[in-house]
N, C-alpha and C positions, 0 to 999 in steps of 0.2 A: 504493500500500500504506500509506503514513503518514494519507492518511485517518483508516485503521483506530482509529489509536492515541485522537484526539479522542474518537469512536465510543465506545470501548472504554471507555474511562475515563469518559462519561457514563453508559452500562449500569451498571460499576462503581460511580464515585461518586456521582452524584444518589440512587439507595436509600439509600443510607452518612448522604448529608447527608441528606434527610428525617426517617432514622430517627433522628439525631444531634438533630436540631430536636424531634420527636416526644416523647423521650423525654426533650428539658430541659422540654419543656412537660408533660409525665405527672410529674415527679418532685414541680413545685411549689415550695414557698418553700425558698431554703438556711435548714435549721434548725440548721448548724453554730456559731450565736450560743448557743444555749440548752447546749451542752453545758458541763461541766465537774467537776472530781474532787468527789464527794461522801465527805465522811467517812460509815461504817457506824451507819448510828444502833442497831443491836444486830449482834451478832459469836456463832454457833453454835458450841458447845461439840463437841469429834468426840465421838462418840458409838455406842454400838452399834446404836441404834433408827437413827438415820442410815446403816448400813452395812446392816441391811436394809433400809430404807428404796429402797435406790436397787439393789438388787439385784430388789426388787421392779418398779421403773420399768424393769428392764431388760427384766426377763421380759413386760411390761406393753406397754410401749412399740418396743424397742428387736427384739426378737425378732418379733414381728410383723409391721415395716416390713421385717426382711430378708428376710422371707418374702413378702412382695411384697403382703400381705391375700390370699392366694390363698385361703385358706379364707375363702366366703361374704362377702369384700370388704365392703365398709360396714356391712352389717347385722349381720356378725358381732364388727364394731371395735362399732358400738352396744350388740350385746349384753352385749361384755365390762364397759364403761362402765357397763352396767345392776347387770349382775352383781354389779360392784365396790359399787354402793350399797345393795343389797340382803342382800350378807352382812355387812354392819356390825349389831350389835346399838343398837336404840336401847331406849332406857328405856321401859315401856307408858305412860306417859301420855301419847307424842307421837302427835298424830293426821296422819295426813298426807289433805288430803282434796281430790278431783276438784273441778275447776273448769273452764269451759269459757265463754271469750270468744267473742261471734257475733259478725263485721264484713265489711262489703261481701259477707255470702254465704258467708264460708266462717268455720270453726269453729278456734280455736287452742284446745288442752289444755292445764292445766297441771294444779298442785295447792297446796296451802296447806300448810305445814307450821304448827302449832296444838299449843299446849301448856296448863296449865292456868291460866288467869290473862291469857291474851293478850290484847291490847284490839284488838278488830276492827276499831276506828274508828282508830290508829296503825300503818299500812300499812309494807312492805319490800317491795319489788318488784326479783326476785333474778333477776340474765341469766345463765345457765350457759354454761361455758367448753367448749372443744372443738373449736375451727380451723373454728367454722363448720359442721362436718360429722358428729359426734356428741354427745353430751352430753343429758342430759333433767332435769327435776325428781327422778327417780328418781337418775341417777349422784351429783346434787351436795346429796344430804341430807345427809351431815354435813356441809354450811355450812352449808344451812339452820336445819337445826335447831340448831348454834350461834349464827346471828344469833336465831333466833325464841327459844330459852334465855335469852340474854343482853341482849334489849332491850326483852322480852314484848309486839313487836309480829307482830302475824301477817303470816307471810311469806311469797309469792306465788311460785312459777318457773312463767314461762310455757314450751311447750313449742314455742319457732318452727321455722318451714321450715326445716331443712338442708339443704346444699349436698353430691354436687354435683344433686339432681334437681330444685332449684329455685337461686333465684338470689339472687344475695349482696340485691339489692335487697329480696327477697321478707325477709329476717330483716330491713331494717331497718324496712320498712311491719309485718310483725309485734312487732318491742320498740315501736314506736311505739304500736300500737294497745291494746297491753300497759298502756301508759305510761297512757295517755290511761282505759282502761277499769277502772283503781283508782282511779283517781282517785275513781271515783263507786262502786264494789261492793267489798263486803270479804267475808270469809268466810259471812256470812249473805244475802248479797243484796245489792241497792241502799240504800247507807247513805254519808253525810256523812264525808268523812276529816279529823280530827284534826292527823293527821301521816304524812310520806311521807320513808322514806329509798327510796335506791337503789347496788343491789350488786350484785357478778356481777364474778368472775376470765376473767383470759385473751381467749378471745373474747367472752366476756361482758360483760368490761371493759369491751372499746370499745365493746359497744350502751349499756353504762349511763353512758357520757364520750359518746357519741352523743349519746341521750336528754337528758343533762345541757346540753350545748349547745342541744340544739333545742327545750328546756322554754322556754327564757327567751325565746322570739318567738313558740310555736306552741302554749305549751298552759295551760292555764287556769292552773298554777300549777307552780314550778318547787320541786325537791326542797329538806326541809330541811336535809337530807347525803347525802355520796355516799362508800360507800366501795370503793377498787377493789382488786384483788389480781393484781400481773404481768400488767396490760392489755396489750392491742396495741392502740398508738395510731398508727403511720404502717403503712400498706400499703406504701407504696414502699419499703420494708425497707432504710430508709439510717443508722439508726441504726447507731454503733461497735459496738456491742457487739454485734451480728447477729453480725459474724466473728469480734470480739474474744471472744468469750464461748462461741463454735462447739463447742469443745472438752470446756469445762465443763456445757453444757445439756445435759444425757444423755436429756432428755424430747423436745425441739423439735430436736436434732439430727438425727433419722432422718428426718423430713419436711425441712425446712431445707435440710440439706447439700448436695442435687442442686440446688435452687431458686439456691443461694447463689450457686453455678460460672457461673451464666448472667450477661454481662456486661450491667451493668445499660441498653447500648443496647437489645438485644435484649429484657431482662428485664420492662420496664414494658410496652410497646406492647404483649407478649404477657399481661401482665396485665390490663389493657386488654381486652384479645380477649377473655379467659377471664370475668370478674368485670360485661364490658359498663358500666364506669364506671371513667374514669379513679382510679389510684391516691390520687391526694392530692385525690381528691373527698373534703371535709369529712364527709360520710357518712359514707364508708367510712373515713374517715384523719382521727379527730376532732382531731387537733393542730394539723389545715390551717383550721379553722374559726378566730371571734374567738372568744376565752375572756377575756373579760371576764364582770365579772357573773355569775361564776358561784355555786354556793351552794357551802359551805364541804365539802370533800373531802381526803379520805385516800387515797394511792397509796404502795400497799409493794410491793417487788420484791424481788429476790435480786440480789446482786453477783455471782453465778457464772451467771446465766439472759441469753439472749440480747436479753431482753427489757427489759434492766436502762434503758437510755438510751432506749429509746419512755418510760418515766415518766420518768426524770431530763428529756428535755427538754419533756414536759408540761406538767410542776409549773413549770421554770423557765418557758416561754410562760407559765401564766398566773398566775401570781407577776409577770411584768413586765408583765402586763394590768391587776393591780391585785386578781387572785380569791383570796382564801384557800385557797391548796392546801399541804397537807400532805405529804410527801414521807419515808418510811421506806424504805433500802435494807438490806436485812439481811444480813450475810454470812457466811460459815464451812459455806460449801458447802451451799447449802439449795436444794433442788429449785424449778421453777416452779410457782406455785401451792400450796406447802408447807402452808397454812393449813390444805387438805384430809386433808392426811396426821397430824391429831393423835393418831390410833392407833400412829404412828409415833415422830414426835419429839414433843418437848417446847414446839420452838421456837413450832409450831404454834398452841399453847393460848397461847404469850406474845402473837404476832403479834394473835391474836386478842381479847387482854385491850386490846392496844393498839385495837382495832378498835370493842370493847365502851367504852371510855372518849372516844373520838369520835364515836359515834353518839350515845351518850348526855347526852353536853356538848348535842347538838344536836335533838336530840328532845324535847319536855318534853309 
């Protein structure tokens, strides 16, 4: 019978250790060097547009996930996102106008946002935010057409594969091919580029800190600025304030929270499974990459968003690479991706003055 026990204990623990080995190898470099307390480079005032503000994310966000997306599941979360940019009043002179990239065969849509005065030859090429799995040119116009106001270059969102009916790979060969195909067309056709920023919040972030990395070995020419807004830069979701901040992200909590419970043995490998590319593949987890060299970037976060340490340890990797990154954490309770809410608060238009005075440093 004591056989058994040898037996027993290898059925047991050999999975235990594999998956124990698997998952230090899926996690990647400890980036527990980069972290550390950042003073608030700006502090939000309470407010009333901030108390709807977030009553609105609740109805938005927060009610929806409890509801499990039963109604109409992804395409009716698309829809709302649509929705959401479509009842914004813009000013009549903004033109927003269809574009369509052809590569290897198939077609990526986007659109231009265009105002009066924009120079088609000083490009933005804008990644919209959305966990990878909604989000379009239409939800994230009012960025756009605050960058396109504010820097009079015309501004591009491509409209990549979301997940889950295609694959996290498929968004990064489309921002790539994004990357790659303004480079040579702007709003008129095939035309010479001037100048080339790149932006995009949240999910968006990470294609355009992606893109940023992978400019500087793969593509004709690399951006003259980059600005991000609450990027997600580590997959393997090991940054502190994932759980630290759990409580206060009233946007990313209701996705998050069940993900969070899963111990991170189990947690990667099954990410892994899900995504078909290791977690701290540079790809997908642009923090895992070298960030040297890279072109001059802006990253603002919120002190209350779970997302606050994927930038805090960004900036600091490539800051000790030698790159000029800029690092704004703002706090006094400001939602993720605030920037888009300037119908809302106030902080929103500051954020973005700040946004408008780093692009412009860099743009000429």
């Amino acid at each position: 019978m004591f056989f058994l026990i040898p037996t027993a204990a290898a059925v047991v623990g050999l999975p235990y250790i594999y998956l124990k080995l698997r998952s230090k190898k899926l996690a990647g470099e400890d980036l527990s060097q980069y972290d550390a307390a950042i003073e608030p480079f700006a502090t939000a005032a309470p407010s009333e547009g901030l108390d709807e503000l977030n009553a609105y994310i609740h109805e938005m966000f927060v009610v929806p996930a409890q509801a499990g997306n039963a109604k109409g599941g992804w395409e009716n979360k698309r829809e709302r996102f649509d929705e959401a940019g479509l009842a914004r009043a813009f000013p009549d002179d903004v033109e927003f106008r269809p574009d369509t990239i052809s590569v290897d065969g198939r077609d990526i849509p986007g659109a231009w946002t265009l105002l009066p005065g924009s120079n088609p030859n000083k490009r933005l090429l804008y990644m919209h935010g959305g966990a990878f799995t909604v989000g379009s040119d239409i939800s994230h116009r009012p960025l756009t057409v605050q960058l396109a106001r504010r820097t009079g270059m015309a501004v591009f969102a491509p409209n990549y594969r979301l997940m889950p009916e295609n694959s996290r790979r498929d968004t990064i060969e489309d921002a790539r091919a994004a990357y790659d195909w303004i480079l040579e067309n702007g709003p008129d056709g095939t035309a010479p580029i001037e100048a080339l920023a790149l932006a995009g919040d949240s999910a968006g972030g990470n294609l355009a800190l992606m893109l940023s990395n992978w400019s500087r070995d793969n593509a004709a020419r690399q951006p003259d600025a980059v600005v991000v807004f609450s990027p997600t830069t580590d997959a393997t979701l090991s940054s502190p304030s994932m759980k630290a901040n759990l409580a206060t992200d009233h946007m990313l909590r209701p996705m998050l929270k069940p993900i969070l419970k899963m111990p991170k043995l189990f947690l990667l490998p099954a990410m892994q499974h899900h995504y078909n590319m290791s977690p701290s593949d540079p790809d997908q987890s642009p923090i895992y990459d070298d960030l040297s060299n890279l072109p001059p970037t802006l990253v603002q976060a919120s002190s209350d968003e779970v997302l606050q340490d994927d930038a805090v340890r960004f900036a600091a990797k490539a800051k000790a690479a030698g790159s000029p990154v800029e690092l704004q954490i703002w706090a006094g309770g400001l939602p993720h991706v605030w920037q888009i809410f300037d119908e809302y608060i106030a902080e929103a238009e500051a954020a973005l003055d700040e946004a408008e005075l780093f692009l412009t440093k860099y743009i000429k």
